[in-house]
PAKEPA-323629 format. One line per field, with one value per atom (N, C-alpha, C, O): residue number from 1; x, y, z negated; atom name. Coordinates in pm, 1 decimal. Example, Ala and Ser with C-alpha at 12.3 -4.5 7.8 and 13.67 -1.06 7.14 Angstrom:
<rs>
nr <- 1; 1; 1; 1; 2; 2; 2; 2
X <- 1319.0; 1230.0; 1320.0; 1423.6; 1285.0; 1367.0; 1290.0; 1340.9
Y <- -569.0; -450.0; -330.0; -331.9; -225.0; -106.0; 3.0; 113.8
Z <- -780.0; -780.0; -780.0; -846.5; -708.0; -714.0; -787.0; -803.9
atom <- N; CA; C; O; N; CA; C; O
</rs>
This chain:
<rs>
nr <- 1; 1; 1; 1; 2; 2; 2; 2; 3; 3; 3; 3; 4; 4; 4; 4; 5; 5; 5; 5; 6; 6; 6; 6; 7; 7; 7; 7; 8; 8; 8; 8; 9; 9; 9; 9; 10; 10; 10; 10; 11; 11; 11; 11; 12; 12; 12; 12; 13; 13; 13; 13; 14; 14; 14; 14; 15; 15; 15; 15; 16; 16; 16; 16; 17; 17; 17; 17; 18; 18; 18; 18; 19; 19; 19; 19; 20; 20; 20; 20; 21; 21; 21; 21; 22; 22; 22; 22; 23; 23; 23; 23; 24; 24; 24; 24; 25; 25; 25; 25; 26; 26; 26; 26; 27; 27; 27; 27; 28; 28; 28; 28; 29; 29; 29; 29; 30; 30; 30; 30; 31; 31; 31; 31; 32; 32; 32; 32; 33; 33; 33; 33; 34; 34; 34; 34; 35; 35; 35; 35; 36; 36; 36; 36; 37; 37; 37; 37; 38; 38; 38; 38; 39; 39; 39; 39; 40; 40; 40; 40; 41; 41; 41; 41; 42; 42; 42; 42; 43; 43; 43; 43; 44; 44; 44; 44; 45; 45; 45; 45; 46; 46; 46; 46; 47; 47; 47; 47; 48; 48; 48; 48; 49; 49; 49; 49; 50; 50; 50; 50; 51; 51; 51; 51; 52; 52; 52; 52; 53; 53; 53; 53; 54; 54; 54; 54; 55; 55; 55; 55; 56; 56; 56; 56; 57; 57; 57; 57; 58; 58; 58; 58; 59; 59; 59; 59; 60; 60; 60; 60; 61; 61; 61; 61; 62; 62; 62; 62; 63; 63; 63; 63; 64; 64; 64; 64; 65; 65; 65; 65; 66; 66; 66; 66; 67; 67; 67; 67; 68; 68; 68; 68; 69; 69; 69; 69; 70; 70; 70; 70; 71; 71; 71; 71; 72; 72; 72; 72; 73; 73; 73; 73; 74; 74; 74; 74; 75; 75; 75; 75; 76; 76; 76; 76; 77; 77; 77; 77; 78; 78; 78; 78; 79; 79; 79; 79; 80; 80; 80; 80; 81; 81; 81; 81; 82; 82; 82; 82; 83; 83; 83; 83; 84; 84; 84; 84; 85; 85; 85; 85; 86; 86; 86; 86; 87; 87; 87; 87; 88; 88; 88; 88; 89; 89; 89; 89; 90; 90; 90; 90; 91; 91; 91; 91; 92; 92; 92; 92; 93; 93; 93; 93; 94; 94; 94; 94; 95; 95; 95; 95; 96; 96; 96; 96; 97; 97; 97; 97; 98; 98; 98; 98; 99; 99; 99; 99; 100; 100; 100; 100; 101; 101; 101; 101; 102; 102; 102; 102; 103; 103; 103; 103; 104; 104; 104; 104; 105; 105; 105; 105; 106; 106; 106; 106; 107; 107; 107; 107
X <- 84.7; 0.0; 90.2; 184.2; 34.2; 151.9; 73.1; -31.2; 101.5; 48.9; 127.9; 250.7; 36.5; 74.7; 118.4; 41.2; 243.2; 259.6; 235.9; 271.8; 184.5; 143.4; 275.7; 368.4; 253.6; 397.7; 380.5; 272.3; 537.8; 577.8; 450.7; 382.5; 407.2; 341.4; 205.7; 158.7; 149.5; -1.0; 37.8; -59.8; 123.9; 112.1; 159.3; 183.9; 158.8; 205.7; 26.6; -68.4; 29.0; -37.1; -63.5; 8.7; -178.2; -147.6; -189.0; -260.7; -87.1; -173.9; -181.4; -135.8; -300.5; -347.1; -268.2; -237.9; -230.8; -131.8; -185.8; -281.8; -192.7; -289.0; -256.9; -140.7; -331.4; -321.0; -190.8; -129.0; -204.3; -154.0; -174.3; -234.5; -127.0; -193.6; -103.1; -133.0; -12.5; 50.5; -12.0; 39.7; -148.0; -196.2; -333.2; -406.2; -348.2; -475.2; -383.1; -423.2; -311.4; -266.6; -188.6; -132.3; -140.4; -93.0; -269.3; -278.3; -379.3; -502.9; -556.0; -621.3; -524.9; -556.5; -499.2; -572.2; -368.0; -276.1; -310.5; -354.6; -315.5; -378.2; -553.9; -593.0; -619.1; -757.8; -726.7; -758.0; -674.3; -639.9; -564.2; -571.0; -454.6; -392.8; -515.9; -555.8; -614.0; -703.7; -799.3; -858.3; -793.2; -912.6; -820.0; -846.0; -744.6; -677.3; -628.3; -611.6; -618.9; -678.4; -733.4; -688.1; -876.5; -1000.2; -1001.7; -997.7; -1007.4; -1008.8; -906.4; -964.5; -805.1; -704.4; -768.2; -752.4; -843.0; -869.0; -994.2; -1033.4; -1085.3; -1203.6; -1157.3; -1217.3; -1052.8; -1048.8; -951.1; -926.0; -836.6; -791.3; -871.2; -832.3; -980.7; -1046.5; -995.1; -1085.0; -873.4; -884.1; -855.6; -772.7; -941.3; -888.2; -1058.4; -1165.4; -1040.6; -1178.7; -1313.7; -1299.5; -1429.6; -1520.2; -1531.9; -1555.4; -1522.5; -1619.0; -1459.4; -1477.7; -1345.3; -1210.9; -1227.4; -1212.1; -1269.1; -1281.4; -1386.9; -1365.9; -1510.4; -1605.2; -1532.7; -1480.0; -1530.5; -1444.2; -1356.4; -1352.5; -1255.3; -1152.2; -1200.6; -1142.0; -1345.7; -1389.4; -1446.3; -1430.3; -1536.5; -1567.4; -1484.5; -1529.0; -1343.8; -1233.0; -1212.0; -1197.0; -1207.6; -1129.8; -1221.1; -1194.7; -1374.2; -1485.6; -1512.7; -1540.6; -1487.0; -1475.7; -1369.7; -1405.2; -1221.7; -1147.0; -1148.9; -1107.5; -1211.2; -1235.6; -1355.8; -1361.2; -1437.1; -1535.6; -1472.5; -1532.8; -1375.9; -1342.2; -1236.5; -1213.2; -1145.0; -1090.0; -1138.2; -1105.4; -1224.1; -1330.5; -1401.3; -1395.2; -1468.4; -1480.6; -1407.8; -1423.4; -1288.2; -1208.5; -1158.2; -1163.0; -1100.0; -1026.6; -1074.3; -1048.2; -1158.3; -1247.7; -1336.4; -1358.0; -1400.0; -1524.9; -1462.0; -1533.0; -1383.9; -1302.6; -1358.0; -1374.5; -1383.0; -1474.1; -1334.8; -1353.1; -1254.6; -1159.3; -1101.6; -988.4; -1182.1; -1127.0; -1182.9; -1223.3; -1198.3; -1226.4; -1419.3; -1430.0; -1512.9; -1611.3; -1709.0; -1799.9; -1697.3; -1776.5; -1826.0; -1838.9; -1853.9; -1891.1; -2077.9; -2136.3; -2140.9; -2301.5; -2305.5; -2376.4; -2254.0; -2250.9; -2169.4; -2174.1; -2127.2; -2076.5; -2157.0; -2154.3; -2263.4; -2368.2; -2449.7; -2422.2; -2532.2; -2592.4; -2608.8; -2717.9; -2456.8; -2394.7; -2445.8; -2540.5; -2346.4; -2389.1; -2526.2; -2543.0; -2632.7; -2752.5; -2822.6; -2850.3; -2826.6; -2821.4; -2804.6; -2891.1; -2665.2; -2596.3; -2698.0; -2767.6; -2734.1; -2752.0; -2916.4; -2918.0; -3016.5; -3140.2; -3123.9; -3219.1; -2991.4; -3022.3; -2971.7; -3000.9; -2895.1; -2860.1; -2975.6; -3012.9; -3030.8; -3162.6; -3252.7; -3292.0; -3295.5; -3412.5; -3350.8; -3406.2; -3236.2; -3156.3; -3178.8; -3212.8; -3133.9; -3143.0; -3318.9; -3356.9; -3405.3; -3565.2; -3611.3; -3701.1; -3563.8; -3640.1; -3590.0; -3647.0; -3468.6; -3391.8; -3459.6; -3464.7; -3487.1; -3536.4; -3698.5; -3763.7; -3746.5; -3899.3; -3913.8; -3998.9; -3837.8; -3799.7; -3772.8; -3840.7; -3742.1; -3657.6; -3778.8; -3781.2; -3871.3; -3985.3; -4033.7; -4007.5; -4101.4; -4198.9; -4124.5; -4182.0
Y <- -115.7; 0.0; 123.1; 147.2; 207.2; 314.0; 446.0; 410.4; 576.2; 658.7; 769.8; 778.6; 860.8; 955.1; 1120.8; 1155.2; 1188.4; 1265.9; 1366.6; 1383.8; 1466.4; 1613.4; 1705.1; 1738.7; 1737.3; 1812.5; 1937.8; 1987.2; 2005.4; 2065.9; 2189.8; 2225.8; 2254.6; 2353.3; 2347.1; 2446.3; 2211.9; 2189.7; 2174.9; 2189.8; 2155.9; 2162.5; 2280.5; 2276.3; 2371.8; 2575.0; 2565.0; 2507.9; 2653.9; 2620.7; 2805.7; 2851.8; 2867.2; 3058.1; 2965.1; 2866.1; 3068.8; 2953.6; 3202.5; 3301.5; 3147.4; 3295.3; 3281.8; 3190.4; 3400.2; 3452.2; 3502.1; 3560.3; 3526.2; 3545.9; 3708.2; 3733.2; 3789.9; 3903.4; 3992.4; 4098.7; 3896.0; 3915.9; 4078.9; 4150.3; 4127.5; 4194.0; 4365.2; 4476.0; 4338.0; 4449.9; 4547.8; 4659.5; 4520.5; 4615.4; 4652.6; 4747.1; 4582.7; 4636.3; 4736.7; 4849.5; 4740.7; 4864.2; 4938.5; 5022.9; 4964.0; 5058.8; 5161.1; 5281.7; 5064.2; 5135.4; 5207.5; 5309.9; 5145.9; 5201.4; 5295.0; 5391.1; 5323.5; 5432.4; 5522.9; 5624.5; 5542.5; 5651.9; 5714.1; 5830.8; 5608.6; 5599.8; 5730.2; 5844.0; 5705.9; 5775.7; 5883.6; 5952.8; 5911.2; 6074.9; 6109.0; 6208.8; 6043.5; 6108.3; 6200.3; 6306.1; 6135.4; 6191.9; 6304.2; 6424.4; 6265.8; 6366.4; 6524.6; 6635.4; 6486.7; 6561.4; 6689.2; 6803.5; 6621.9; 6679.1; 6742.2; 6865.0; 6682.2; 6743.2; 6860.3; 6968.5; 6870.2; 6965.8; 7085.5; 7204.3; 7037.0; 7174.3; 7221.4; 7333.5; 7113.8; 7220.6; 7273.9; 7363.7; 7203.0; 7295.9; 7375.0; 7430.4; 7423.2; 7567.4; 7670.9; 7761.1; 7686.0; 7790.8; 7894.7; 7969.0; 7913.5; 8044.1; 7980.1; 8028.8; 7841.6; 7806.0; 7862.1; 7853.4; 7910.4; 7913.2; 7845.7; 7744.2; 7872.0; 7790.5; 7713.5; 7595.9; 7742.6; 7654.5; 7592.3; 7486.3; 7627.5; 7497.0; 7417.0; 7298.8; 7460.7; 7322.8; 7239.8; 7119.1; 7281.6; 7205.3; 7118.4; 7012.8; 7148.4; 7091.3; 6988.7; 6893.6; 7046.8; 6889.6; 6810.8; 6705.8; 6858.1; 6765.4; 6663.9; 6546.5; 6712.7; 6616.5; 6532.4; 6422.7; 6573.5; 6523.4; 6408.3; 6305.0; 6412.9; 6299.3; 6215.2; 6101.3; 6279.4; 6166.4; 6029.0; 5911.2; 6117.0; 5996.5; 5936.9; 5819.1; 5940.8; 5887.7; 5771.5; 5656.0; 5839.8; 5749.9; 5648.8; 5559.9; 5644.3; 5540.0; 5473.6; 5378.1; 5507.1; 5391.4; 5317.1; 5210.4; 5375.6; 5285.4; 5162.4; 5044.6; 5218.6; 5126.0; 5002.2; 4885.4; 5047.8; 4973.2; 4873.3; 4754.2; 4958.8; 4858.9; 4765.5; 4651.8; 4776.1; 4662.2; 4628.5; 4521.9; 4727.9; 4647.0; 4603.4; 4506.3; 4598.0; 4520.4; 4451.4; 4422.4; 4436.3; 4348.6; 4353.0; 4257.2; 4484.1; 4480.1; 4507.3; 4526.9; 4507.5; 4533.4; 4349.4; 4331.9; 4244.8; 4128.3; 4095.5; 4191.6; 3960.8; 3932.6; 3880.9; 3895.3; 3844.2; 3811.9; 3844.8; 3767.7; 4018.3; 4112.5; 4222.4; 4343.6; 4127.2; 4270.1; 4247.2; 4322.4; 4193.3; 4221.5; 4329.2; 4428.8; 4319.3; 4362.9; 4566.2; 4679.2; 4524.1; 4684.7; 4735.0; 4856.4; 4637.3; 4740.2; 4742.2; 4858.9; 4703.8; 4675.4; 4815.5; 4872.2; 4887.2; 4947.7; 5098.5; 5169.3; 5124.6; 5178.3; 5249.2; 5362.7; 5107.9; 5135.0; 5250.9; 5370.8; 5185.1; 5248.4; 5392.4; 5471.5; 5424.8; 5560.7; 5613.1; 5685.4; 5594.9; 5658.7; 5659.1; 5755.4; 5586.6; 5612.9; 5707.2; 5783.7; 5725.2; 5777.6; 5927.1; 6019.6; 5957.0; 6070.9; 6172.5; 6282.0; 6056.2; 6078.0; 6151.8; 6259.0; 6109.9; 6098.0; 6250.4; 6341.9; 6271.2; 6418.9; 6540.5; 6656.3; 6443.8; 6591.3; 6655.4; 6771.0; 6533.8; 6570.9; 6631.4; 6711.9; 6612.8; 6662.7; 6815.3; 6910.5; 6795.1; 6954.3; 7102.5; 7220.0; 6978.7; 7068.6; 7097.0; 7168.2; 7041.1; 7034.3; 7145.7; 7233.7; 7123.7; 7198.2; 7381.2; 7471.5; 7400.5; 7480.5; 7553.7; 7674.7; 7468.4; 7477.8; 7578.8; 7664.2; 7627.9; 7718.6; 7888.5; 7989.2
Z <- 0.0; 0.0; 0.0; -75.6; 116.3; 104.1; 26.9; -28.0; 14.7; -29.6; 10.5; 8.8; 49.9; 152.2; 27.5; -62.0; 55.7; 29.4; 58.5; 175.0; 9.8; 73.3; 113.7; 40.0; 265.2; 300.8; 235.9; 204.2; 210.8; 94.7; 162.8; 66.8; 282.8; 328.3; 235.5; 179.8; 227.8; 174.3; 29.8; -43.7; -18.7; -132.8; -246.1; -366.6; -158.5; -202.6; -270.0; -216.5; -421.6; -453.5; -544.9; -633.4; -487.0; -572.3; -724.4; -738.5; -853.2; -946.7; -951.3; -894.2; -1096.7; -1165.4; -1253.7; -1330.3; -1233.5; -1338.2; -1439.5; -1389.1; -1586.9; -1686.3; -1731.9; -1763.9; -1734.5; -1725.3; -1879.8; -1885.8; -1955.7; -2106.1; -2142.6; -2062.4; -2253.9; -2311.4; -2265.6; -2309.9; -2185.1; -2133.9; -2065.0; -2063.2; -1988.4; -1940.0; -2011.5; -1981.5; -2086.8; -2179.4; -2253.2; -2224.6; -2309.1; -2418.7; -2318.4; -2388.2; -2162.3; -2120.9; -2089.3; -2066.7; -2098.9; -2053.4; -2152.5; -2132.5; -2296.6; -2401.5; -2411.6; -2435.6; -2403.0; -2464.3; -2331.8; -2385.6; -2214.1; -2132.5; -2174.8; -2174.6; -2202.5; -2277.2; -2372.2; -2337.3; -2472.1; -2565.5; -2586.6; -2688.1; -2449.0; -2397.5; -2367.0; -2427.1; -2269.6; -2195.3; -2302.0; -2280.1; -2400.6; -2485.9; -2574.6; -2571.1; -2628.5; -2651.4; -2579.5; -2630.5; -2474.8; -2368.2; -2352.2; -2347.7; -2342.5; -2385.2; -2482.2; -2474.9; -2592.2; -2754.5; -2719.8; -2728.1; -2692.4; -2706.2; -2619.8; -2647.8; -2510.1; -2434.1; -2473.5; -2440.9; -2567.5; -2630.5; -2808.0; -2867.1; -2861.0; -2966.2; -2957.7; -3064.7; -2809.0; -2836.1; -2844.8; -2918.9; -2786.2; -2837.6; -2723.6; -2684.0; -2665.6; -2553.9; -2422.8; -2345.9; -2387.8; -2273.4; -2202.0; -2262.2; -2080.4; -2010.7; -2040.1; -2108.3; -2010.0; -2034.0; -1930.1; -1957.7; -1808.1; -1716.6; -1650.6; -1590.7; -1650.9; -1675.1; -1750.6; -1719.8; -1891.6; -1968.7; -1939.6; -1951.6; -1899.3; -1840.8; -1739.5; -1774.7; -1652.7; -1576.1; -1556.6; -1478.5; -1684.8; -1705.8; -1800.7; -1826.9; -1885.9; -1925.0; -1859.7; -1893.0; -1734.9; -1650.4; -1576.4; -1542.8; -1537.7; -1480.6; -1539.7; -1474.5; -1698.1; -1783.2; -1822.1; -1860.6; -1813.6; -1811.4; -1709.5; -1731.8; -1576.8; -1464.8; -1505.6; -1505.2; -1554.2; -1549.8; -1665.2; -1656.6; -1778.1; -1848.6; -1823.1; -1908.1; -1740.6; -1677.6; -1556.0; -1507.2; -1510.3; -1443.4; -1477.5; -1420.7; -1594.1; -1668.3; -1747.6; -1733.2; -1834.7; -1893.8; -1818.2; -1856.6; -1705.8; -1595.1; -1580.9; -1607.9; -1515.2; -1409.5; -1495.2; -1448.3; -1632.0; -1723.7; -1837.2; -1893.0; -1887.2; -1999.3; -1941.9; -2014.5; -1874.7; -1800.6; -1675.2; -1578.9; -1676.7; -1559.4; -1414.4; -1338.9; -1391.5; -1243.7; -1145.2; -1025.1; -1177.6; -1062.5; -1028.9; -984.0; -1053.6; -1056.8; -933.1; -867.6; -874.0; -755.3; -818.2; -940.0; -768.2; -751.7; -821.3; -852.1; -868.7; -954.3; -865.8; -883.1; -747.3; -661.5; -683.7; -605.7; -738.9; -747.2; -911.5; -897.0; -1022.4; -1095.9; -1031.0; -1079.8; -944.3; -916.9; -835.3; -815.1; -758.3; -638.4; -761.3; -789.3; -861.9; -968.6; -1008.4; -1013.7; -1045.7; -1138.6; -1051.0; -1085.3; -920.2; -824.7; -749.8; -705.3; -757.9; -758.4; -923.7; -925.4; -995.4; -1116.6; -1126.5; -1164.2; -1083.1; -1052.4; -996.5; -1067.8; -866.5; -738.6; -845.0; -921.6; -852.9; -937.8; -1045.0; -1060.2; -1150.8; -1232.7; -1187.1; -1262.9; -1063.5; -1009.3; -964.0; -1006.0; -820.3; -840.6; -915.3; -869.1; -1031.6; -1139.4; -1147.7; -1086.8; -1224.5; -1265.2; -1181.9; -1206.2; -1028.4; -977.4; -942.6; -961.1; -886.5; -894.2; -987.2; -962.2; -1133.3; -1254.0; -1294.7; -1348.0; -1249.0; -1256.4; -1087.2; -1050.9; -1058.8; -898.9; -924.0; -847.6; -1024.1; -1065.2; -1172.9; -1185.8; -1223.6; -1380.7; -1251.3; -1300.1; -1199.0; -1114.8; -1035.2; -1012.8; -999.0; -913.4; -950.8; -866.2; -1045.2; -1108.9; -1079.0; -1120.2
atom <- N; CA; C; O; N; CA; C; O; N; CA; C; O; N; CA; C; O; N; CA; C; O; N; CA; C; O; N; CA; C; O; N; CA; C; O; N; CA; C; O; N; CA; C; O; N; CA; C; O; N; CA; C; O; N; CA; C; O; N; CA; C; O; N; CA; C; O; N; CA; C; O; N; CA; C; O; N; CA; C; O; N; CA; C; O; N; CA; C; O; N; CA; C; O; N; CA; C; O; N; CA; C; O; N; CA; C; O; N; CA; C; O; N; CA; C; O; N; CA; C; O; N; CA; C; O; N; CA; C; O; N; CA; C; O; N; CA; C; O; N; CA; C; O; N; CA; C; O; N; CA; C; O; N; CA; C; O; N; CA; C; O; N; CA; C; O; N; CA; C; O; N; CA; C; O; N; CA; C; O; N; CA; C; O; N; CA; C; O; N; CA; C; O; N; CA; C; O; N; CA; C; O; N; CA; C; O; N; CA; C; O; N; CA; C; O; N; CA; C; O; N; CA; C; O; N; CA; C; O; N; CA; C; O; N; CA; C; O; N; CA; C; O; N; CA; C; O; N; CA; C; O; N; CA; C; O; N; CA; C; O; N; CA; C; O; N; CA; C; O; N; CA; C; O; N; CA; C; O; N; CA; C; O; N; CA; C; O; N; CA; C; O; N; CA; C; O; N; CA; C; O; N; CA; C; O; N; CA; C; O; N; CA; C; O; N; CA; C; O; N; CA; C; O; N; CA; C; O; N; CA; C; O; N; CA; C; O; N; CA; C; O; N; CA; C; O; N; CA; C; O; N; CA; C; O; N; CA; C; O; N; CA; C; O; N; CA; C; O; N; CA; C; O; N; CA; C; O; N; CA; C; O; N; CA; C; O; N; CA; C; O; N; CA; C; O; N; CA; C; O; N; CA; C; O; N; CA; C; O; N; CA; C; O; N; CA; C; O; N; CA; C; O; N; CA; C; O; N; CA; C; O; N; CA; C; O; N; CA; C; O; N; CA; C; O; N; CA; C; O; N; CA; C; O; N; CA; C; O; N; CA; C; O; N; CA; C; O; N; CA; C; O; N; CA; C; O; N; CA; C; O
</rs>
């Protein structure tokens, strides 16, 4: 009985590499400039108003797609229904905001 070996081509094999804990705390520690950040530019007290608005919103997106992408692991491979999900959501609750603000506006 013979038994056939797999040539060395078929037997290349991707293994997953396990993410370990190096990029969770490089996400944390930007997480946490980021907010610091913030805090710093609303309690100087003589930075602009509508700049700080601004980079508050700046560091908000940034902090939602951090969160996202590695605490919720959507940047992995086969999380793409949970991100049109997410997306859809957006786009409804954008929606809803801007109609009710354009209603509110109406009068």
């Amino acid at each position: 009985m013979t038994t056939k070996q797999p040539s060395s081509d078929s037997a290349v094999k991707h293994r997953h590499r396990p993410e370990g804990p190096q990029r969770h705390i490089v996400v944390f520690v930007f997480s946490v400039v980021l907010t610091l950040i913030a805090f710093a530019a609303v309690a100087a007290g003589g930075v602009n108003a509508t700049f700080a608005i601004i980079l508050l919103l700046v560091m908000a997106v940034l902090q939602v797609f951090l969160q996202m992408g590695f605490w919720m692991h959507l940047k992995d491979k086969g999380h793409m229904l949970p991100i049109i999900f997410m997306l859809g959501g957006f786009f409804i609750a954008g929606t809803s905001i801007v109609m009710a603000l354009y209603w509110v506006w109406w009068d």
